[in-house]
DRENPA-3360 file (N, C-alpha, C; in nm, 2 decimals, always signed):
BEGIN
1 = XXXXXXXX = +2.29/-24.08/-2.04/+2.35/-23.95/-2.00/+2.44/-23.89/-2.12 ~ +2.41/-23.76/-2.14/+2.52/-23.74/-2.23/+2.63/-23.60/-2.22 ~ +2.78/-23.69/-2.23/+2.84/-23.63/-2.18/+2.94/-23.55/-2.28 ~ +3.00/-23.45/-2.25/+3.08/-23.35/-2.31/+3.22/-23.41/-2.24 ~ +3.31/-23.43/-2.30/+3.48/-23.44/-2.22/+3.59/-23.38/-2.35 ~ +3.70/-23.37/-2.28/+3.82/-23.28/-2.36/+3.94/-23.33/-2.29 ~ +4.03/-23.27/-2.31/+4.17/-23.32/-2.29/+4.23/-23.16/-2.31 ~ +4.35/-23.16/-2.24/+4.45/-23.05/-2.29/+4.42/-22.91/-2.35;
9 = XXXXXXXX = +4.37/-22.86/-2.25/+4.31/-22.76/-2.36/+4.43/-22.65/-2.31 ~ +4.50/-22.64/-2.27/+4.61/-22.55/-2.24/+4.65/-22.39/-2.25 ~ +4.55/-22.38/-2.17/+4.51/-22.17/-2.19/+4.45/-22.19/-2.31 ~ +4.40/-22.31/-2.37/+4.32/-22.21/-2.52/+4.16/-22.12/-2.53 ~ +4.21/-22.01/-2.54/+4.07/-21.93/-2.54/+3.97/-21.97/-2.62 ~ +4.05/-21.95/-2.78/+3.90/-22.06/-2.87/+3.83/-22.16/-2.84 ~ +3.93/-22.25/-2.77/+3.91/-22.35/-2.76/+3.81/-22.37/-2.63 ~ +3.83/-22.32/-2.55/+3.72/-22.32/-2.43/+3.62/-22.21/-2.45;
17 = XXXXXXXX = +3.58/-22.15/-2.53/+3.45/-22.10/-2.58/+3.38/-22.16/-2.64 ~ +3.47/-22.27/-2.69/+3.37/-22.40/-2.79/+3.30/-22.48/-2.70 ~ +3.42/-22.48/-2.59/+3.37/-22.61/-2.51/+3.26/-22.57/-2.43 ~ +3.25/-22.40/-2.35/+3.16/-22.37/-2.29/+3.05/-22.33/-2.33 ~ +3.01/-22.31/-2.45/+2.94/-22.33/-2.56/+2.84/-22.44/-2.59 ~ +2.93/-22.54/-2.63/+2.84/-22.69/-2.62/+2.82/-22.75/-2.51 ~ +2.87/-22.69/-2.39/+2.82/-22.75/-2.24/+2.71/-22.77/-2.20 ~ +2.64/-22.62/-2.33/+2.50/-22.61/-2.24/+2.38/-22.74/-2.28;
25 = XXXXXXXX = +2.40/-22.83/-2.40/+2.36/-22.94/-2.42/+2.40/-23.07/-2.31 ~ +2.44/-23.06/-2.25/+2.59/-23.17/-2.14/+2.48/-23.18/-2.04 ~ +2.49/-23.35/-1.98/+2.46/-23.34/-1.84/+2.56/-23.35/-1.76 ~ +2.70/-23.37/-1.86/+2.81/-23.42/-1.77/+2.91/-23.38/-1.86 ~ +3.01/-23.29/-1.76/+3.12/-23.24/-1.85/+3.24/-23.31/-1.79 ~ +3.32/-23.36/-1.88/+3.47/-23.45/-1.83/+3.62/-23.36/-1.88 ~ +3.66/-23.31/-1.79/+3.80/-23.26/-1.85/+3.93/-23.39/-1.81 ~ +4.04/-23.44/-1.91/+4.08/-23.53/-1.85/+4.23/-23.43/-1.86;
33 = XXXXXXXX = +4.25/-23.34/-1.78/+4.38/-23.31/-1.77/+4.46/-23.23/-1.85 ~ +4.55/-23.11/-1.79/+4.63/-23.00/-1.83/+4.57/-22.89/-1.90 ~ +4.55/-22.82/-1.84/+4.41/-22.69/-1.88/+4.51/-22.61/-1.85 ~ +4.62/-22.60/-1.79/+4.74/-22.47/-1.86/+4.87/-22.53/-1.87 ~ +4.96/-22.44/-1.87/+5.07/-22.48/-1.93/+5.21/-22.45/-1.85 ~ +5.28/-22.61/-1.81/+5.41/-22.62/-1.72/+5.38/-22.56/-1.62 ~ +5.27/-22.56/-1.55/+5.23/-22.53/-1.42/+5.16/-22.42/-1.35 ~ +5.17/-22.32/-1.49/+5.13/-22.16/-1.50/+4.98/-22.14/-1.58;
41 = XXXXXXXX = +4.91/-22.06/-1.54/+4.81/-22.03/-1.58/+4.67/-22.11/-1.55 ~ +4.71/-22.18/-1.47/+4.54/-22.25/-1.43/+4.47/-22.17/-1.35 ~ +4.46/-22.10/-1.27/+4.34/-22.00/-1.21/+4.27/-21.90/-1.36 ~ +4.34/-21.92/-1.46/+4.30/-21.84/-1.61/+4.28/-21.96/-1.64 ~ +4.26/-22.04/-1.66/+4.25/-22.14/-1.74/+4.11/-22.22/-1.70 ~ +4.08/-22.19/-1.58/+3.96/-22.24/-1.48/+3.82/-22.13/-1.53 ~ +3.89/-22.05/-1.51/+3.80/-21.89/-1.56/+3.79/-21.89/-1.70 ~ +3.84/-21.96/-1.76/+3.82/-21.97/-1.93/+3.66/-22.06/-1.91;
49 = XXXXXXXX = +3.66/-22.20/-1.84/+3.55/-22.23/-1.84/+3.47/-22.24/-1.74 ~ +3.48/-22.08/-1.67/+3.38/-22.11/-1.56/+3.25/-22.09/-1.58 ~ +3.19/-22.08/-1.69/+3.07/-22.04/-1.78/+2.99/-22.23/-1.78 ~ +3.03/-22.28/-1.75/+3.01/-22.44/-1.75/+2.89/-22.47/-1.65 ~ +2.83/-22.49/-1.65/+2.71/-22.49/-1.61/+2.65/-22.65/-1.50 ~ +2.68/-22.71/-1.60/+2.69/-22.87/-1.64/+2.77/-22.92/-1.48 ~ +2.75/-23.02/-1.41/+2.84/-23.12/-1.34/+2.97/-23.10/-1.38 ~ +3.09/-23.09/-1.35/+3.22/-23.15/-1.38/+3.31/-23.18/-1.32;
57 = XXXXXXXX = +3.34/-23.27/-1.39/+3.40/-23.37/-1.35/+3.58/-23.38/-1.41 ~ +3.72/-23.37/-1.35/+3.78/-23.32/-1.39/+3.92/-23.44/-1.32 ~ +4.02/-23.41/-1.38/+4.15/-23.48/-1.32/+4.25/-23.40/-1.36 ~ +4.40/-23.43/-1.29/+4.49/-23.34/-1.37/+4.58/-23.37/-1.43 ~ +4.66/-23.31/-1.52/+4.73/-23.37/-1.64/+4.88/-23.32/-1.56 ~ +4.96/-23.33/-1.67/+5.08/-23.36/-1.59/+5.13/-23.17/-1.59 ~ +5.06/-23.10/-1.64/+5.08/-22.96/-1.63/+5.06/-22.89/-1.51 ~ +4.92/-22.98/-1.44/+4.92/-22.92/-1.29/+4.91/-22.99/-1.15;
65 = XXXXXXXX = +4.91/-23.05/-1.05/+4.92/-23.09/-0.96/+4.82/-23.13/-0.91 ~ +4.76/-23.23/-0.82/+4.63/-23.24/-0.78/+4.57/-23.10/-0.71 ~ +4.66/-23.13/-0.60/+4.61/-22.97/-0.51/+4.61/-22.88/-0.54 ~ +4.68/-22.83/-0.68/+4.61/-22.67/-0.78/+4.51/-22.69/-0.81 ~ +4.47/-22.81/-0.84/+4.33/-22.81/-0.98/+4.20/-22.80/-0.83 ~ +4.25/-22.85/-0.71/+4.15/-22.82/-0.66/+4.12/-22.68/-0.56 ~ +4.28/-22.65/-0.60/+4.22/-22.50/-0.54/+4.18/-22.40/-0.63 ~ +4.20/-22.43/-0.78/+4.16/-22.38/-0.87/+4.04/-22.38/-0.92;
73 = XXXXXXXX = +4.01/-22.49/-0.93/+3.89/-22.51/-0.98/+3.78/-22.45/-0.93 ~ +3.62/-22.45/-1.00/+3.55/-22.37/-0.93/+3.43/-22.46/-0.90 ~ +3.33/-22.38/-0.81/+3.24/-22.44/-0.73/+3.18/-22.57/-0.81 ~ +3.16/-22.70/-0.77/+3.05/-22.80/-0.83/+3.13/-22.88/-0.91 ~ +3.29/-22.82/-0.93/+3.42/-22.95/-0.98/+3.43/-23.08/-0.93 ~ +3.42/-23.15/-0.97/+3.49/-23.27/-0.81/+3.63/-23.27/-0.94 ~ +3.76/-23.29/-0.84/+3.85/-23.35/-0.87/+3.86/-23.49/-0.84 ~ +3.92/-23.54/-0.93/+3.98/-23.69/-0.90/+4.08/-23.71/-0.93;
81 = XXXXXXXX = +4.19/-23.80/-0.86/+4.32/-23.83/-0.86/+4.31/-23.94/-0.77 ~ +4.27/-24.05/-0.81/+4.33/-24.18/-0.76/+4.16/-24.22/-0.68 ~ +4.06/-24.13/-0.70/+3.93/-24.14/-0.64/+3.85/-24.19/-0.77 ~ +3.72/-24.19/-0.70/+3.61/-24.18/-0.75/+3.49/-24.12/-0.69 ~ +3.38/-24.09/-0.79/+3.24/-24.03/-0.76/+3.10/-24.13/-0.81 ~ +3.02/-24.08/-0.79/+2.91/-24.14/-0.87/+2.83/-24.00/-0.89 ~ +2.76/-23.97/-1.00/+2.68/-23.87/-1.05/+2.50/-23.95/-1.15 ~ +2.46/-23.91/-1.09/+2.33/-23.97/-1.13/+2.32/-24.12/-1.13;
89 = XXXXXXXX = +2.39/-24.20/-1.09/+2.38/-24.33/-1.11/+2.49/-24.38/-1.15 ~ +2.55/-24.28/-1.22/+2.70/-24.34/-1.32/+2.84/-24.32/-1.22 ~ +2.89/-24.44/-1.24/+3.05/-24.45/-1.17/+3.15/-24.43/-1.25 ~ +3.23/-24.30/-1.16/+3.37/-24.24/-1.23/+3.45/-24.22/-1.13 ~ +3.57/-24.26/-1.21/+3.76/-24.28/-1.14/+3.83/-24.25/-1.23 ~ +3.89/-24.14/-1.13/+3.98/-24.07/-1.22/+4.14/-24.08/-1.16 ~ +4.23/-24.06/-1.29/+4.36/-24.09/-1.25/+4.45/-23.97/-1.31 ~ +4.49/-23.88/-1.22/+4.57/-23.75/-1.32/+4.73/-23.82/-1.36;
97 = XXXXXXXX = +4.81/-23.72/-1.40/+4.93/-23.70/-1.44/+5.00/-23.81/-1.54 ~ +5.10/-23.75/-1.54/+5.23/-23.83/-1.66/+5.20/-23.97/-1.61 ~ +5.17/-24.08/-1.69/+5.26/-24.21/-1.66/+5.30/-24.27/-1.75 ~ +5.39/-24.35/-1.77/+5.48/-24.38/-1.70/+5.60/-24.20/-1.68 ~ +5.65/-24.16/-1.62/+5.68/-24.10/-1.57/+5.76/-24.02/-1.71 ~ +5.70/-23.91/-1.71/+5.81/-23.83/-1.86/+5.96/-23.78/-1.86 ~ +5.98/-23.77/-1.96/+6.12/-23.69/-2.03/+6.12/-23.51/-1.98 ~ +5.99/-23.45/-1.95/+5.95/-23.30/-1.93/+6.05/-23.25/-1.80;
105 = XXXXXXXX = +6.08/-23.27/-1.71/+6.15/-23.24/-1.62/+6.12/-23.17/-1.45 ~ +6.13/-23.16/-1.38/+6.05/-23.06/-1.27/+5.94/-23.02/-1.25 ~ +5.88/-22.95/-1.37/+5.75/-22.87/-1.36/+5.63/-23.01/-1.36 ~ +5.70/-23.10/-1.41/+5.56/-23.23/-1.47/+5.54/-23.28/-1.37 ~ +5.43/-23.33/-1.38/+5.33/-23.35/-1.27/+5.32/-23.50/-1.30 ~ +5.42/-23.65/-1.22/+5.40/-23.75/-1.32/+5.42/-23.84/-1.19 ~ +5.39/-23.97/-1.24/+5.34/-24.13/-1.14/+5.44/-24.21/-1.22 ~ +5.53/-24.31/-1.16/+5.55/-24.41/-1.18/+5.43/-24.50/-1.23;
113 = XXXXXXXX = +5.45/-24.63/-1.33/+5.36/-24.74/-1.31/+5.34/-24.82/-1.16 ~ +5.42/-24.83/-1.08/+5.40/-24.90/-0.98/+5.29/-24.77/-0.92 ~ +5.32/-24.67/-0.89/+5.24/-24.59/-0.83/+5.09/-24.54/-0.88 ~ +5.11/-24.56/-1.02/+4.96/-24.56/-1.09/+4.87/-24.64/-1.06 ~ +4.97/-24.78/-1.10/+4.89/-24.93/-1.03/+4.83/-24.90/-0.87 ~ +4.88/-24.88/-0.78/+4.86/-24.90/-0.69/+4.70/-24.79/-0.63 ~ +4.70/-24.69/-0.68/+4.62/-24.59/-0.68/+4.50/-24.65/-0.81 ~ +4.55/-24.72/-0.91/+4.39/-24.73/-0.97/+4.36/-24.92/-0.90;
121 = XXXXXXXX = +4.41/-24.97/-0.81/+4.34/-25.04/-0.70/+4.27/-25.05/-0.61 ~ +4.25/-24.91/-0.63/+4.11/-24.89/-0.51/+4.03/-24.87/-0.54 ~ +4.02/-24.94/-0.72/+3.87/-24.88/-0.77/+3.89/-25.06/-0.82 ~ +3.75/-25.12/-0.80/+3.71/-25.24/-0.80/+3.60/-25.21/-0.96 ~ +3.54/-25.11/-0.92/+3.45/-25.11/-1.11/+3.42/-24.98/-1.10 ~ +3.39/-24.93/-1.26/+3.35/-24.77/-1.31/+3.27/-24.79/-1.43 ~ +3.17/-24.73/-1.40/+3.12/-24.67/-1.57/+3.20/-24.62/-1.65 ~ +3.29/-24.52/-1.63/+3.39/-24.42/-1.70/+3.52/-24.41/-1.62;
129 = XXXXXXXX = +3.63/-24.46/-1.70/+3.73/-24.45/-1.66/+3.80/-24.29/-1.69 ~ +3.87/-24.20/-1.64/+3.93/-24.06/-1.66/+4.04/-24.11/-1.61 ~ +4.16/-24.10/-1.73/+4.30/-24.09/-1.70/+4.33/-23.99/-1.78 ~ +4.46/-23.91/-1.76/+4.50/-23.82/-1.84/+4.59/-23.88/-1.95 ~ +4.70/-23.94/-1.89/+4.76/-24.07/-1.98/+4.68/-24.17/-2.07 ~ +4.72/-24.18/-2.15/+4.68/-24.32/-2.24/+4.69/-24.43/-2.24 ~ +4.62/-24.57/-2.25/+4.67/-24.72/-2.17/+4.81/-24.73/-2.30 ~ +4.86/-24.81/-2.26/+4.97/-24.85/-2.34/+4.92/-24.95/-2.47;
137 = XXXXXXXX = +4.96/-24.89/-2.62/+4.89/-24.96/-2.74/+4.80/-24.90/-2.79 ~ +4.71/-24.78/-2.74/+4.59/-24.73/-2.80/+4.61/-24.63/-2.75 ~ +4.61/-24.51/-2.85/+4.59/-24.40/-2.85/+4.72/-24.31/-2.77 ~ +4.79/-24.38/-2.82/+4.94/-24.34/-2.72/+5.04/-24.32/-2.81 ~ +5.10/-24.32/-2.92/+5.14/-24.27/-3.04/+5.22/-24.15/-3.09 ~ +5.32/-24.14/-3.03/+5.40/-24.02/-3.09/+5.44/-23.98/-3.20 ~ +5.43/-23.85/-3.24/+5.48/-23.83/-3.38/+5.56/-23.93/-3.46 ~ +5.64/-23.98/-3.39/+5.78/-24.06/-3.43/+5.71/-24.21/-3.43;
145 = XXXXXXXX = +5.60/-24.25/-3.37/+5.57/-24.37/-3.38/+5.57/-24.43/-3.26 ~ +5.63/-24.40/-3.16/+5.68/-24.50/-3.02/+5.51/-24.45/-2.94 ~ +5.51/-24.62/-2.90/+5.39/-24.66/-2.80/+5.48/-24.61/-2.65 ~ +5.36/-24.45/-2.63/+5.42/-24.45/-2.47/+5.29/-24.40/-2.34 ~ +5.22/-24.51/-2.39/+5.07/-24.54/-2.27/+5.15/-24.63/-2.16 ~ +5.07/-24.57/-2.02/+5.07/-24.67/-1.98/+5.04/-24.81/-1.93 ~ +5.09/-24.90/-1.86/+5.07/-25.05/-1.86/+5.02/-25.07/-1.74 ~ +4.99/-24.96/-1.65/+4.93/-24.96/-1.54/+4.76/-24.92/-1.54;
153 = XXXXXXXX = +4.77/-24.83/-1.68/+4.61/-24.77/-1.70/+4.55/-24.88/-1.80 ~ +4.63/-24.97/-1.90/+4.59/-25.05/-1.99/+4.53/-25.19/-1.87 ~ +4.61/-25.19/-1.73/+4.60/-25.32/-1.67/+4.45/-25.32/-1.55 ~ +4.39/-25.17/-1.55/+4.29/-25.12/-1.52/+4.18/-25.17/-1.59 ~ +4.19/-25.11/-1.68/+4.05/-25.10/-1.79/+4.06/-25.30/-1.84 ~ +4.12/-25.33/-1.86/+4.14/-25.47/-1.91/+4.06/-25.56/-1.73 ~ +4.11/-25.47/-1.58/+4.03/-25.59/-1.50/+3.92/-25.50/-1.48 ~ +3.90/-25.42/-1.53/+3.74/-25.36/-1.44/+3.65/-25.36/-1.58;
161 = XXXXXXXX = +3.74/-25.31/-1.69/+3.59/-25.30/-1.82/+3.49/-25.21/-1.82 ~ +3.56/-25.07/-1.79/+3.44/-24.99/-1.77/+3.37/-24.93/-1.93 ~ +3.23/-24.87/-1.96/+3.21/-24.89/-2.06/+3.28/-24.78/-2.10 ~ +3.36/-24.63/-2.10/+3.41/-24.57/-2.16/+3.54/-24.53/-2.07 ~ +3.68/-24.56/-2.19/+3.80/-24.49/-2.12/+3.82/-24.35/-2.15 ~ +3.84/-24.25/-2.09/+3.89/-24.15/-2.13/+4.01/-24.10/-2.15 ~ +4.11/-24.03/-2.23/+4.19/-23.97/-2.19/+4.27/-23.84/-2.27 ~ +4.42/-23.85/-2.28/+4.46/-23.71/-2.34/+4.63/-23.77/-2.37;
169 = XXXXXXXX = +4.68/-23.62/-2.30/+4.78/-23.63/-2.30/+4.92/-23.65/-2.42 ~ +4.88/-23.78/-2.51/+5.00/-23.74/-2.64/+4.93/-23.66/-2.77 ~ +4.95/-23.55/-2.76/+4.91/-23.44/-2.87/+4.89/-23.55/-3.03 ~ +4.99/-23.60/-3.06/+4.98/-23.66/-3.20/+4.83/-23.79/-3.18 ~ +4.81/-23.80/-3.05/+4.72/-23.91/-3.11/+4.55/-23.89/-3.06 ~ +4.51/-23.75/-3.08/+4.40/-23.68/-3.00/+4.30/-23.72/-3.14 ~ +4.22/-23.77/-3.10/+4.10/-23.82/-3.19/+4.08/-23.97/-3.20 ~ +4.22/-24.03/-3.17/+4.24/-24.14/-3.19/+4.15/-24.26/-3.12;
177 = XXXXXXXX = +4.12/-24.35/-3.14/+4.05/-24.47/-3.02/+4.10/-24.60/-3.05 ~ +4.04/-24.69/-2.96/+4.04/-24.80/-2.96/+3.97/-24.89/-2.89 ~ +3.94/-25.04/-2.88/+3.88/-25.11/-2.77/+3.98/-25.22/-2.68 ~ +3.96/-25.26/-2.56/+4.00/-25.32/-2.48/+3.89/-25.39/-2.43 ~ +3.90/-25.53/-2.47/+3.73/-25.62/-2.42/+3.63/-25.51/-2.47 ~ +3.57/-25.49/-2.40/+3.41/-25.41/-2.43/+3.44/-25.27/-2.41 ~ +3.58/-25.24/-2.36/+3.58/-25.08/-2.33/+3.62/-25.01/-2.47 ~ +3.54/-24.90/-2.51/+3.61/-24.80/-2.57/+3.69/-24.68/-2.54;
185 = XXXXXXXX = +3.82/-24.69/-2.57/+3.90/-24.62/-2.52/+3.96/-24.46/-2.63 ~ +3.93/-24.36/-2.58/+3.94/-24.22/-2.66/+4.03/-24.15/-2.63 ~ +4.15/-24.11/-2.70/+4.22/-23.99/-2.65/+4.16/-23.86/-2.73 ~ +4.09/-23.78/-2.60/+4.05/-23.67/-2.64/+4.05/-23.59/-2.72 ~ +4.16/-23.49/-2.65/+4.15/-23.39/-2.70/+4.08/-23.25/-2.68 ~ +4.13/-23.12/-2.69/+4.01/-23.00/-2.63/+3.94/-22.93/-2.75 ~ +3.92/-23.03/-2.83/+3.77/-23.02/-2.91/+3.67/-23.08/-2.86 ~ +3.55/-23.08/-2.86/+3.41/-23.14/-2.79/+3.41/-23.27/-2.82;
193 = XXXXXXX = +3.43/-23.37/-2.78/+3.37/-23.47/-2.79/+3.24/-23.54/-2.74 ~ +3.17/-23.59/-2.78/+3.01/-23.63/-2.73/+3.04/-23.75/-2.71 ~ +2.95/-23.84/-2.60/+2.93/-23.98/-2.55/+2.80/-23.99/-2.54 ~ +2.75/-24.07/-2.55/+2.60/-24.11/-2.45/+2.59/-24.25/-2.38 ~ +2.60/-24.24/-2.25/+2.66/-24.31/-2.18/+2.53/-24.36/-2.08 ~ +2.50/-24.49/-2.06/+2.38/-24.58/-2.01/+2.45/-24.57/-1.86 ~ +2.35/-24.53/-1.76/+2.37/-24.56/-1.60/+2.30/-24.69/-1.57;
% end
C-alpha cells in the first residue's frame, strides 16, 4: 500500500496544495495531528484539504481536540484517538495530543503518560502506529537539545512492533527517524512523505 502522511501542517496553504496534490498517487493518506493553530482555524484547515480523494486517516495534535477534528473533518476521515481501524487489510491506532503533557497552557490539547499508557492498551497489535507526539529518544529533539517524547508512546511501539511509527509534533525534529526493534519510527512533518507499506 502506499501511503502519503504529514504532520503539523498548521493553516499552511502551500503546504496543503502539495499535499492535495500528491494524494492523487496515495491509497492511503495519514495526517498525524494539528492542522490549525491553538485551536482556531480547523474548519479552514479541513477545507484546505478537502480536495483529498484518497482514504484518511487522521488524529489530533495538541492544537485541536478530538471532537473538533471530528466535527471538522470531512466525509470518509476516520478519526482516531485512543482507537483503531483496519483499511484494506492494514491495522491502524492512533493516538492524538501533547504527551507528556506541555508547557503551552489552556488552549493545548494534551495526556498525561499515565493517560497515554492506558489508552494505547487497547491496542494489542498495528501495522501503523499514528501518534502525534514522538516516543521518547527518537525524533523528539528540541532546538535546545532536550529529549521530550513520550515514554508512554516509546512503551507501545517497543510491545506491539508495528512496522511503521508515525508522528509530528517537535518542529525542530520533522524529517527526523529512527528504529525501535523492527519499527521505523518518523517525525513527519507537512511535507509529503511516502511509505510503502505490506498488509
Amino acid at each position: 500500500m502506499r501511503i502519503l502522511a504529514f504532520s503539523d501542517l498548521h493553516l499552511g496553504r502551500s503546504r496543503a496544495a502539495a499535499l492535495v496534490e500528491a494524494s492523487a498517487e496515495a491509497d492511503l493518506v495519514i495526517g498525524a495531528g494539528d492542522f490549525c493553530n491553538m485551536r482556531r482555524g480547523l474548519e479552514e484547515a479541513m477545507a484546505l484539504l478537502g480536495r483529498i480523494a484518497a482514504p484518511m486517516v487522521v488524529v489530533p495534535g495538541n492544537a485541536e481536540s478530538a471532537e473538533e477534528l471530528r466535527t471538522a473533518a470531512h466525509e470518509g476521515t476516520r478519526v482516531l484517538h485512543g482507537d483503531g481501524c483496519e483499511i484494506d487489510g492494514l491495522k491502524l491506532f492512533g493516538l492524538g495530543y501533547g504527551v507528556p503533557v506541555t508547557p503551552f497552557g489552556d488552549w493545548s490539547c494534551d495526556l498525561s503518560e499515565f493517560d497515554a499508557a492506558t489508552l494505547l492498551s487497547r491496542c494489542d497489535a498495528a501495522d501503523i502506529l499514528i501518534t502525534h507526539s514522538p516516543p521518547k529518544g527518537i525524533a523528539d529533539q528540541t532546538s535546545g537539545g532536550q529529549s521530550v517524547g513520550s515514554t508512554a508512546i516509546r512503551d507501545a511501539i517497543e510491545r506491539m512492533q508495528p512496522q511503521l511509527a508515525v508522528c509530528g509534533h517537535i518542529h525542530d525534529s520533522w524529517g527526523h527517524e529512527g528504529a525501535i526493534g523492527k519499527t521505523r519510527v518518523v517525525n513527519l512533518g507537512p511535507s509529503p512523505n511516502w511509505f510503502e507499506v505490506e498488509t
